[in-house]
C-alpha positions as MATLAB code, in Angstrom:
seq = 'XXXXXXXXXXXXXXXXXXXXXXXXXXXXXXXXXXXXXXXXXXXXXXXXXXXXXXXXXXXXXXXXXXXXXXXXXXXXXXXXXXXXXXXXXXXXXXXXXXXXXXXXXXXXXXXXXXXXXXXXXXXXXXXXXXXXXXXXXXXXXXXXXXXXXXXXXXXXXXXXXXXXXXXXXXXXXXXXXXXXXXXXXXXXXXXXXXXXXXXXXXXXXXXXXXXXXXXXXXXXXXXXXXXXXXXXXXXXXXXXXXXXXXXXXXXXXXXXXXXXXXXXXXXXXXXXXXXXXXXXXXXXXXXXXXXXXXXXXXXXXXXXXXXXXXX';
ca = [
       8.727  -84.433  -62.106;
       7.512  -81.579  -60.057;
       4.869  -82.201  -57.189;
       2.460  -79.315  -56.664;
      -0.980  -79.325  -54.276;
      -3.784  -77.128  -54.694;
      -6.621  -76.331  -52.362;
     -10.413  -74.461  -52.809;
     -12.486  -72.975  -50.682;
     -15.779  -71.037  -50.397;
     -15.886  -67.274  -49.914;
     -16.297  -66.010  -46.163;
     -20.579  -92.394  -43.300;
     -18.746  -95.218  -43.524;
     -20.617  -96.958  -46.453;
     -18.490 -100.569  -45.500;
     -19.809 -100.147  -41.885;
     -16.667  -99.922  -40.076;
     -13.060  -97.741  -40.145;
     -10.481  -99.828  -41.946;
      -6.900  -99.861  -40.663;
      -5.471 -102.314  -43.065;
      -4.260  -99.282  -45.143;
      -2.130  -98.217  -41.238;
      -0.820 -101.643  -40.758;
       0.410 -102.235  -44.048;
       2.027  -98.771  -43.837;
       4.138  -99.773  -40.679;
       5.104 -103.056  -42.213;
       6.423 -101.329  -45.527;
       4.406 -103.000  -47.885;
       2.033 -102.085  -50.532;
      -1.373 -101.206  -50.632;
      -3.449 -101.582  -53.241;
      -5.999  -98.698  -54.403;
      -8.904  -98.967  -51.989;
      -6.606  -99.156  -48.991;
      -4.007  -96.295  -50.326;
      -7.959  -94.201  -50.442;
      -8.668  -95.519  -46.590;
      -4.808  -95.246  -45.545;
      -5.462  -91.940  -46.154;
      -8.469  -91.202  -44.405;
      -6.628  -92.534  -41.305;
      -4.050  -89.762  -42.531;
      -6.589  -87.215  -41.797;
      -8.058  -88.463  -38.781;
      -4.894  -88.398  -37.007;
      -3.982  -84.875  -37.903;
      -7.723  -84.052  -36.613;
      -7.564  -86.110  -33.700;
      -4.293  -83.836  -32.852;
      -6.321  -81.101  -33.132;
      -9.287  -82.174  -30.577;
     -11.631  -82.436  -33.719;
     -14.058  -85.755  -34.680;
     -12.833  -88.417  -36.730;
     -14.562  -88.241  -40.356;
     -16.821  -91.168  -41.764;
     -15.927  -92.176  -45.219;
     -18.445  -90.843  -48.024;
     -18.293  -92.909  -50.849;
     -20.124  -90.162  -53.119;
     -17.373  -87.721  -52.294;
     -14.893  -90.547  -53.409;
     -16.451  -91.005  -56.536;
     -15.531  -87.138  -56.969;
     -12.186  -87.036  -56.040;
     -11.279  -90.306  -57.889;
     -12.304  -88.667  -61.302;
      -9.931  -85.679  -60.253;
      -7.375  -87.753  -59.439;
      -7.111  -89.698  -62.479;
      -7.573  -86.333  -64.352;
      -4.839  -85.176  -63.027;
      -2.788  -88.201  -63.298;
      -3.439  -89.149  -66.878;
      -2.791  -85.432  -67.856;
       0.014  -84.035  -65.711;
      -1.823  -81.231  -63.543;
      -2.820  -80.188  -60.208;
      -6.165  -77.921  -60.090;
      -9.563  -77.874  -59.180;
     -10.518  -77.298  -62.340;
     -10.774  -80.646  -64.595;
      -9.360  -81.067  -68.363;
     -12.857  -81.223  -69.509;
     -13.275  -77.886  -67.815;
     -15.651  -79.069  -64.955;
     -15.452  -77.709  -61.525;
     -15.380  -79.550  -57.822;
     -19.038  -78.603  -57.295;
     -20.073  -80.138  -60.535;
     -18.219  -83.439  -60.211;
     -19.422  -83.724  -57.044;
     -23.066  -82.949  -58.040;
     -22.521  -85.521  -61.055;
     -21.614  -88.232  -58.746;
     -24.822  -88.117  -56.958;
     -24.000  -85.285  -53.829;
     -26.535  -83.307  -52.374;
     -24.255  -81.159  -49.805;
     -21.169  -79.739  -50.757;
     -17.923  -80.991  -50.587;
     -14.750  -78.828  -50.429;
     -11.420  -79.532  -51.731;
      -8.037  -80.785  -51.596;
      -5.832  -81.613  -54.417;
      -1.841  -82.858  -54.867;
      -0.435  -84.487  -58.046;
       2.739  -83.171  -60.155;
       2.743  -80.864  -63.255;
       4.941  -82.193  -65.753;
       1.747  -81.773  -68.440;
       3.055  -85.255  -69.883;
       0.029  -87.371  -70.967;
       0.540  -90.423  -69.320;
      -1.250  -93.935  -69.208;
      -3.268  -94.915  -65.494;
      -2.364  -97.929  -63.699;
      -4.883  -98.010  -61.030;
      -4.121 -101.656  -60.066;
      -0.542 -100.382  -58.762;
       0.333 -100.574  -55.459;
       0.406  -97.812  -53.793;
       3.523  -96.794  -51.097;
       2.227  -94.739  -48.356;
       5.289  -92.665  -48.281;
       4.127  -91.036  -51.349;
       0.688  -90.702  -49.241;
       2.512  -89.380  -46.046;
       4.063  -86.850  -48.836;
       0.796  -84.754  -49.801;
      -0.124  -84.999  -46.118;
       2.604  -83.435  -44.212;
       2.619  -80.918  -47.348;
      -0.707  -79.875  -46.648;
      -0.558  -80.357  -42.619;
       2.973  -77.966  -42.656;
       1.257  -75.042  -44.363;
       1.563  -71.224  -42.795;
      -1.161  -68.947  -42.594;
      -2.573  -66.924  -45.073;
      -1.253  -69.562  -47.724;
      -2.778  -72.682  -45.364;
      -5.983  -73.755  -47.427;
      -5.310  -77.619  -47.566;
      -4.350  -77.425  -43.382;
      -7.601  -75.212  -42.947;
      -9.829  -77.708  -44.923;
      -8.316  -80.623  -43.267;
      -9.211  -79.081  -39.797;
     -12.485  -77.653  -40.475;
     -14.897  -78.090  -37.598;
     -17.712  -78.343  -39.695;
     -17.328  -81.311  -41.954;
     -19.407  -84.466  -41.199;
     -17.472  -86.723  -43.895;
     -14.604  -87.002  -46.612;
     -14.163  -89.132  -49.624;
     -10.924  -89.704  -51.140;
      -9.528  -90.476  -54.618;
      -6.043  -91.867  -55.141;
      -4.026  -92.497  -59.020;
      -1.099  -93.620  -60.391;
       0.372  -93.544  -63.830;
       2.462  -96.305  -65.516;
       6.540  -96.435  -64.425;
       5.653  -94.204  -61.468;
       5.074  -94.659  -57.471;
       4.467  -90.828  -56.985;
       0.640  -90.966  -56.165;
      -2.215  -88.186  -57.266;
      -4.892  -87.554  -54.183;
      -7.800  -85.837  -54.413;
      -9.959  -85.207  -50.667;
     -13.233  -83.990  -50.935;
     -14.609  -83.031  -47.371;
     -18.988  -82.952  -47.176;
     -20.535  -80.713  -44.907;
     -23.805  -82.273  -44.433;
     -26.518  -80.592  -42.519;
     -29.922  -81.124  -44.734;
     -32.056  -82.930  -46.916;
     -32.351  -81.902  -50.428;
     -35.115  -82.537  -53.155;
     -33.601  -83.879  -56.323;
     -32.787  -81.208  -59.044;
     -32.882  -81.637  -62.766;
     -29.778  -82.544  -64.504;
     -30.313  -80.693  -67.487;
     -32.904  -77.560  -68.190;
     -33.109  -75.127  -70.917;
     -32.980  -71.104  -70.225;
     -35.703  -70.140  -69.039;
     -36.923  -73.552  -66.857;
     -38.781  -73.698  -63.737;
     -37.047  -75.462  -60.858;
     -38.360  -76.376  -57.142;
     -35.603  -75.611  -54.508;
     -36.417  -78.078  -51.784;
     -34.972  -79.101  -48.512;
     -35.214  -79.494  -44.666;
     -31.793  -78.446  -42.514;
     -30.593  -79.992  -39.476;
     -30.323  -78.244  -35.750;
     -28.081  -76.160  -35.360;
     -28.098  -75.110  -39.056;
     -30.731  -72.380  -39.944;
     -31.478  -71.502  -43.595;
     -29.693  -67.889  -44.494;
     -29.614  -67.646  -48.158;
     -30.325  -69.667  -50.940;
     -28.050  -68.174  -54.091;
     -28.509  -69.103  -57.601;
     -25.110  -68.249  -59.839;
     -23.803  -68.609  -63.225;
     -20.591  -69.981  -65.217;
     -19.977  -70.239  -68.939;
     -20.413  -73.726  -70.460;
     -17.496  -75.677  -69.080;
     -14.941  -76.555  -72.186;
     -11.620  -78.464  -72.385;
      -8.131  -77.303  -70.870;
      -4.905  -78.072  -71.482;
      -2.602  -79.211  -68.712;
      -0.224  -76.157  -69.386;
      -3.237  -74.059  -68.598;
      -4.447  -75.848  -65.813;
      -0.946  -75.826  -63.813;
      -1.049  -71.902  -63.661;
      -4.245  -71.977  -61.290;
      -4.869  -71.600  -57.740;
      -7.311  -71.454  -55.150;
     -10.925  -71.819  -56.816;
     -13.720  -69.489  -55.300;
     -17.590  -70.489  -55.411;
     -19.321  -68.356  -57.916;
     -21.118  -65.344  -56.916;
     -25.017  -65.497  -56.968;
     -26.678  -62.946  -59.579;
     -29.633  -63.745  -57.627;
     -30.342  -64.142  -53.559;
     -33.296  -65.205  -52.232;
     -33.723  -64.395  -48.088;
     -36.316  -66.585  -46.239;
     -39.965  -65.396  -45.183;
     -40.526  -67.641  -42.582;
     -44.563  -68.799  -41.977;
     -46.411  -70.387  -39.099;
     -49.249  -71.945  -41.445;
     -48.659  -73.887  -44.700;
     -50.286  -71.520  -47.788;
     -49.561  -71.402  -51.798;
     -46.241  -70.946  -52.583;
     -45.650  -67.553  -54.282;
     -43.163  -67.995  -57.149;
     -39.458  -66.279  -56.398;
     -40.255  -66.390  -52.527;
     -38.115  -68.808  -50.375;
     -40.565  -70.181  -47.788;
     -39.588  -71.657  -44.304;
     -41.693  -73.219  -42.471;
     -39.866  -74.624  -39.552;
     -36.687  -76.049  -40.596;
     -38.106  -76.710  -44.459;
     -37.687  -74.462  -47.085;
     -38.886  -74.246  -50.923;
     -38.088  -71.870  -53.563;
     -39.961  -71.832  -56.828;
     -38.110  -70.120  -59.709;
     -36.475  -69.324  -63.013;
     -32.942  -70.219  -64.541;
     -32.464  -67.078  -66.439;
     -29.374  -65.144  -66.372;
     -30.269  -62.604  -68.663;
     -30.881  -65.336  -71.393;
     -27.412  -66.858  -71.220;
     -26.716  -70.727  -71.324;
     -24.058  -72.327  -68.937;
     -23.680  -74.105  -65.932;
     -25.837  -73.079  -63.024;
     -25.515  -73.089  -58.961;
     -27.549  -73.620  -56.567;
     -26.489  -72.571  -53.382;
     -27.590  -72.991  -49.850;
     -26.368  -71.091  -46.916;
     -27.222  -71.473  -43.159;
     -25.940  -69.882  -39.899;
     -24.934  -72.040  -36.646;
     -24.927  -70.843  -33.046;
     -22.060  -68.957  -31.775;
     -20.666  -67.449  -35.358;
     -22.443  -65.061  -37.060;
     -20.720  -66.591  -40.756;
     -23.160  -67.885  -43.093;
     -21.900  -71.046  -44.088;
     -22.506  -72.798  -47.540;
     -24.023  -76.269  -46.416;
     -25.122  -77.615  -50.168;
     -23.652  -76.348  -54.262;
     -25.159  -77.977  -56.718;
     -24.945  -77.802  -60.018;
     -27.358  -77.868  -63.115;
     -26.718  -78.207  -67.279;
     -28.436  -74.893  -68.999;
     -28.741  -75.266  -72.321;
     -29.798  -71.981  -74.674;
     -33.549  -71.842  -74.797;
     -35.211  -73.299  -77.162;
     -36.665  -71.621  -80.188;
];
C-alpha cells in the first residue's frame, strides 16, 4: 500500500505531569509499544528534531490528542491521508469538538489504498513505522516543506498526537496537532441557528496583542469518500466575510453591538451569525501580533454548528 503525508496551515502541558521516555527506550531495545507510548514515542520524535533546531521542547496536550486520534483512525479505517475527515469535518472543527479553545495546526501521514479496513488499536506499535512519517516530514524542501515548517514553528506552546493501526498491518497512521496557546477564551455555543447572537470573549497573553477577530463561513460539512479525500492537499483557514478591528478603551462602558472592545489585554465582541442567511459551519477567528514581526498570527479557530433559521 502506498504511504502519503499531508500537512495544513493558516494563510500568512503535560496532563500526566511528567515527559515519558518509555516510548525512546523501548524503541532502542526493538520492542513494541503499545498505543499510548507509540503517541508519546512520538512526541519525543518531535522534540528531538526541535531541540536540533535550538527551539523548546513541547508539553503534551491531551485535547489536541483527542483530535488527532479521531483523524487517525479516520484515516486508518478508511484508507486516506487529508485534513479533511470522511464525515467531511475539518482540523479546526475536530479540534473545537474535543474541547480546544486555541488552535491547533496540522500534520497528517497514513497510506491511500481507499480499502475499508477494521482498527486494531490494541496493536503494538514498531517505531520504525513512527521514525517513517518523521524523517518524511523532517526531509522536506522548501516551498513543498509544510509538515518540517509546522514541526519547527516557534510559536507553538503544545502538541497532541494520535496514532492507528488496522488489522494484518504494522504500517502506523499519525496525526500531530500543534496548539498555539496565548489566551483565555469564553465558552461558545455548540450549536445556533442563523441569525443568533454570540459573545466573543477572551483575555491574550504578553507578547500577544489582539489584531483581528474574523468570523467565516463553510457549507454544512457532508461525507467523503476515500477516493475523494486522497486527491487533496494543503487545507487553508477560511476567509472571514466579516472582520472586526479593536477600539481599544481606558474606562469600562456598554458594549456597542458589532464593536470589538479592548480594554487592556481583554476583548469582547457582541454579534450576529448571518452570512447572508446561509446555514453551515461557522469560524471564529482570533488574530494577534507579537513583537519583532509585523504577521498577524491566528492564536484561536473555533468552530460553531449553524443551522437554517428557524421559521
Amino acid at each position: 500500500m502506498a504511504v502519503v503525508a499531508g500537512c495544513g496551515s493558516p494563510p500568512a502541558f503535560d496532563v500526566n505531569g511528567g515527559e515519558r521516555s518509555i516510548g525512546i527506550r523501548s524503541a532502542i531495545a526493538g520492542r513494541p509499544m503499545n498505543r499510548a507510548d507509540a503517541e508519546h514515542y512520538m512526541l519525543e520524535l518531535i522534540n528531538r528534531d526541535r531541540a536540533a533546531h535550538g527551539l523548546a521542547a513541547l508539553p503534551w496536550d491531551e485535547t489536541a490528542a483527542r483530535a488527532a486520534r479521531r483523524q487517525a483512525e479516520d484515516m486508518a479505517a478508511r484508507g486516506f491521508t487529508a485534513h479533511w475527515g470522511s464525515d467531511g469535518s475539518v482540523p479546526e472543527q475536530r479540534y473545537t469538538e474535543a474541547g480546544g479553545e486555541d488552535v491547533a495546526f496540522e500534520n497528517v501521514g497514513c497510506f491511500v489504498d481507499a480499502n475499508a479496513s477494521p482498527l486494531a488499536l490494541d496493536a503494538p506499535y514498531m517505531a520504525e513505522g513512527l521514525d517513517r512519517f518523521q524523517r518524511a516530514f523532517m526531509d522536506e524542501v522548501p516551498p513543498h516543506d509544510g509538515h518540517r515548517r509546522n514541526i519547527l514553528s516557534r510559536w507553538h506552546t503544545a502538541v497532541g498526537v494520535g496514532v492507528a493501526q488496522v488489522e494484518g498491518s504494522r504500517i502506523p497512521c499519525v496525526a500531530q496537532e500543534f496548539v498555539d496557546d496565548w489566551g483565555t477564551y469564553e465558552s461558545l455555543p455548540p450549536k445556533v441557528s442563523v441569525g443568533a447572537f454570540v459573545d466573543i470573549r477572551g483575555e491574550l497573553r504578553e507578547p500577544a496583542e489582539l489584531a483581528v477577530v474574523g468570523i467565516a463561513r463553510i457549507d454544512p460539512p457532508t461525507p467523503r469518500a476515500p477516493e475523494h479525500l486522497n486527491q487533496t492537499n494543503d487545507y487553508l483557514v477560511p476567509e472571514a466575510y466579516e472582520a472586526y478591528l479593536p477600539r481599544r478603551l481606558k474606562t469600562p462602558f456598554p458594549r456597542p453591538r458589532g464593536v470589538l472592545s479592548l480594554l487592556g489585554s481583554t476583548f469582547s465582541l457582541g454579534t450576529y451569525l448571518d452570512d447572508e442567511g446561509k446555514p453551515g459551519l461557522y469560524e471564529i477567528s482570533i488574530w494577534a501580533t507579537f513583537p519583532g514581526t509585523a504577521e498577524e498570527r491566528l492564536v484561536s479557530l473555533r468552530t460553531i454548528e449553524v443551522a437554517p433559521r428557524a421559521r
